[in-house]
C-alpha positions, 0 to 999 in steps of 0.5 A: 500500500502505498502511503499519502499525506492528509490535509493535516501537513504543515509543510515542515520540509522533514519528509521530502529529503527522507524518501528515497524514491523520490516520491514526495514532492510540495503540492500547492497546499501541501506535501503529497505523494505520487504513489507510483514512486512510494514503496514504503521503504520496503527494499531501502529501510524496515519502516516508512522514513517520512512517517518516522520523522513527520511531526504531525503523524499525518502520513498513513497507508493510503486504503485506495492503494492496496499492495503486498509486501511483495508487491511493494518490493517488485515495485522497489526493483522497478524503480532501481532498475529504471534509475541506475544509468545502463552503458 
């Protein structure tokens, strides 16, 4: 599943550097997440890092996205794959 971030967001700037997919970005109100980039750190960390350091807590799993863990790791390894510069 990938994550979102609520209306709650008081645009600290603390998630955004910690993603390592790159999925955050600022939105015209707030923070928000493209959840074809968001893999809840699965392949990088054991816990979403945007959500460990979010102050407010408002960056639950997002109920529209539902994906396995399994899933989640598929998409960490497309997203690599498509990143790492080929010769």
């Amino acid at each position: 599943m990938a994550l979102r971030i609520t209306d709650q967001c008081v645009n600290c700037d603390v998630c955004e550097p910690e993603c390592p997919n790159q999925a955050i970005y600022e939105g015209i109100d707030h923070y928000l997440i493209n959840p074809d980039r968001c893999t809840e750190c699965v392949g990088h960390f054991d816990k979403p890092q945007c959500a460990q350091v979010c102050p407010v807590d408002c960056i639950p799993k997002d109920p529209d996205r539902p994906e396995t863990a399994a899933q989640l790791l598929a998409k960490y390894h497309a997203l690599t794959s498509a990143d790492t510069v080929k010769p």
